[in-house]
N, C-alpha and C positions, 0 to 999 in steps of 0.2 A: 420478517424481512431478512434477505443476506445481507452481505457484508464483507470486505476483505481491511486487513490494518497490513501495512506496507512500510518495514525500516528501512529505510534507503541509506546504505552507506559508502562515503564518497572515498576514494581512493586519491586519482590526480585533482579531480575536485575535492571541495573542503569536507572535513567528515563527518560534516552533519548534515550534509547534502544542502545546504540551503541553497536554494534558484536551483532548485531540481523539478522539471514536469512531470507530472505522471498522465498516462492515458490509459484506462481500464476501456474493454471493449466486452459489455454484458451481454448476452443472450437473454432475450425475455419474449414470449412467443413467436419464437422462432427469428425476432429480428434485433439487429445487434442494435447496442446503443453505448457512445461514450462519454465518461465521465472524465472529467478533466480536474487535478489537483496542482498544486505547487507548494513545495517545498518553502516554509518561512517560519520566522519568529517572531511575525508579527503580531498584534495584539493591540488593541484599544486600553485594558488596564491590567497588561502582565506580558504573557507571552503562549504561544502557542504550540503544542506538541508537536515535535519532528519526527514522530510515529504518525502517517497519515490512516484514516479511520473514514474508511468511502463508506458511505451506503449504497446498496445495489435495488433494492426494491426487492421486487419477485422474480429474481435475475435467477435463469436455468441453469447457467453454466457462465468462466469468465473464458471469452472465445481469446484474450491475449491484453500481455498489460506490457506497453508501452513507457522505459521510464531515459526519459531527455537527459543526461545531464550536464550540466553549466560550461567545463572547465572546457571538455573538450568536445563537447557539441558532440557528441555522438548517443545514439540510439540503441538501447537493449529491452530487445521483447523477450516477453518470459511465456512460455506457454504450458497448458496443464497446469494450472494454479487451481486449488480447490478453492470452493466455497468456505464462509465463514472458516476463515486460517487467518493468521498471523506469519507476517515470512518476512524475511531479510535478504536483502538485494547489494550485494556489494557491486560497488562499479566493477569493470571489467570483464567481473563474473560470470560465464553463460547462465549459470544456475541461479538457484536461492535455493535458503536455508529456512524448514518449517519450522517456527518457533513452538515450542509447548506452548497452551491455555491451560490457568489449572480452573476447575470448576469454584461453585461455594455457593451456601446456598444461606440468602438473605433470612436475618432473624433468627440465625442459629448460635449459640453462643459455644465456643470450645471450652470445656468443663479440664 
């Protein structure tokens, strides 16, 4: 399955982006579809990552991600966003930024 993880960093809004929306728009045979996130730290017994971690399914492509946020109500679409990536979104930003992944491989011990 794909997947995108998405830091959203707030600038005039707060810098952990909290009450930030996000809207992923995935391509999956040939027809879009979106997924809808928001930014919190809520939690039932702790708290919740403000690194958001969509799953995409069998998503061919992400045709544009949409992120709301709070402070000043205003709208930044990102386009050309790869699959499974990690990227960082600062407000105001046109751009983002690709984060490294580093691999590893379960059951290995470093010697």
């Amino acid at each position: 399955n794909r997947w995108i993880a998405i830091q959203p960093v707030g600038t005039t809004s707060n810098r952990s982006a909290i009450g930030t929306r996000i809207r992923v728009v995935a391509v999956e045979k040939e027809k879009p579809r979106s997924i809808y996130k928001w930014v919190n730290s809520g939690g039932s017994f702790g708290a919740s990552p403000l690194r958001q971690f969509i799953g995409l399914g069998k998503a061919e492509e992400i045709q544009r991600i949409e992120i709301f946020w709070p402070r000043t109500a205003r709208t930044q679409t990102l386009i050309n966003v790869p699959l499974d990536s990690v990227i960082c979104v600062t407000e105001g930003n046109p751009d983002y930024q690709l984060l490294p992944v580093r691999s590893f491989k379960l059951g290995k011990r470093n010697s």
